[in-house]
C-alpha positions as a printed NumPy array, in Angstrom:
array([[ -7.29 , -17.787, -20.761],
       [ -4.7  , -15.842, -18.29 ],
       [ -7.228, -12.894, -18.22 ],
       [-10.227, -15.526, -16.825],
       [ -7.246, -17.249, -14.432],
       [ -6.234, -13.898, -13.313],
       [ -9.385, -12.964, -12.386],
       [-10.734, -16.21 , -10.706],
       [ -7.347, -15.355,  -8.497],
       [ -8.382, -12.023,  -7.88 ],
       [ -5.741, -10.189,  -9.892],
       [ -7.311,  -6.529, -10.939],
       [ -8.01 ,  -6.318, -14.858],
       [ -7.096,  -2.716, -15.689],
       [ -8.513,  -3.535, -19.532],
       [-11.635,  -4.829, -18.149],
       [-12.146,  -2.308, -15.275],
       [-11.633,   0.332, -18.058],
       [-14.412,  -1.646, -20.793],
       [-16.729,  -2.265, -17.674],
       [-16.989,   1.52 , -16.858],
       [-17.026,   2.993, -20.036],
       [-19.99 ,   0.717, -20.44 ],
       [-21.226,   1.888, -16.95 ],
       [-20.682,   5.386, -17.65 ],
       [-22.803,   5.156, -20.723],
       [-25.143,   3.153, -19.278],
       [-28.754,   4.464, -19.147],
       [-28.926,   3.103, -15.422],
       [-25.727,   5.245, -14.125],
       [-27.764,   6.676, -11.544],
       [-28.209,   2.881, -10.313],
       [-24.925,   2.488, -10.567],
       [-23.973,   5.772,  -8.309],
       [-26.516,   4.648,  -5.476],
       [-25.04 ,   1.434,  -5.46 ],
       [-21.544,   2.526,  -5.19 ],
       [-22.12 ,   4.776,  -2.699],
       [-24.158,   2.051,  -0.679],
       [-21.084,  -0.538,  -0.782],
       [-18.721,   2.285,   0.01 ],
       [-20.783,   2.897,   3.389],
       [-20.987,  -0.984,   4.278],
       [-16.951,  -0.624,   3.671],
       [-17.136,   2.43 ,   5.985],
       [-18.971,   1.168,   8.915],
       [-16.556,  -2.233,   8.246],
       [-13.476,  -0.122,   8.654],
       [-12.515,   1.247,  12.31 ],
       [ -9.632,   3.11 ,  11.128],
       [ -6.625,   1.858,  12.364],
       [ -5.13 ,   1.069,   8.929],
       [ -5.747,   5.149,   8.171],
       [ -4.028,   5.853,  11.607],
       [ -0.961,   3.581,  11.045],
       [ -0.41 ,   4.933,   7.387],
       [ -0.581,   8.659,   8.771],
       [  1.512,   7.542,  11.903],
       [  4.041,   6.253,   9.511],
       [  4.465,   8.921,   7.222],
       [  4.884,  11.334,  10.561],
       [  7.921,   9.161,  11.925],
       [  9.154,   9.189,   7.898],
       [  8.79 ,  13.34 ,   7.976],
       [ 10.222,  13.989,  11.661],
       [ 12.893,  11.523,  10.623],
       [ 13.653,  13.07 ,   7.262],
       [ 13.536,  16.836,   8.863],
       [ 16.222,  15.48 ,  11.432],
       [ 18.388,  13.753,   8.715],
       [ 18.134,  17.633,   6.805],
       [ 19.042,  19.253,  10.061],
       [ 22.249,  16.832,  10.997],
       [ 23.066,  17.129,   7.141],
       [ 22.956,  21.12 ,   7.731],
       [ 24.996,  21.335,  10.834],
       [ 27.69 ,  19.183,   9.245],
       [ 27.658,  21.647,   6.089],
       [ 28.035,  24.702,   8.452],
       [ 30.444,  22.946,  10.221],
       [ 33.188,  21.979,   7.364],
       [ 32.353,  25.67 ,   6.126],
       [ 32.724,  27.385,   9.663]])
């Protein structure tokens, strides 16, 4: 099926996700499920050295200083033709 392909590929399921923790969230062993979230979300931690965090937050900083300047030229121009 394209739902077994897609997933041998890798492609995220939303359907299935959302089947897969209803059942999880039902699930007498949720509190197995918890400690074993949190435990691959530290191995994913300790993995990570954030530069991917730092280059997204760099990114949006140039997008903000460069948006703020954009406003500001945009401004001056306004003043200007009304001056």
């Amino acid at each position: 099926s394209l739902t077994a392909l897609a997933h041998r590929l890798g492609y995220f399921d939303q359907a299935a996700f959302n089947r897969l923790f209803e059942a999880m969230v039902a699930s007498s062993r949720r509190a197995d499920w918890s400690r074993h979230g949190i435990a691959y979300a530290q191995t994913l931690m300790r993995a990570n050295d954030g530069s991917a965090e730092a280059l997204i937050l760099s990114e949006l900083a140039m997008n903000k200083s460069e948006l703020a300047m954009n406003k500001s030229v945009a401004t001056h121009k306004k003043e200007g033709v009304q001056g």
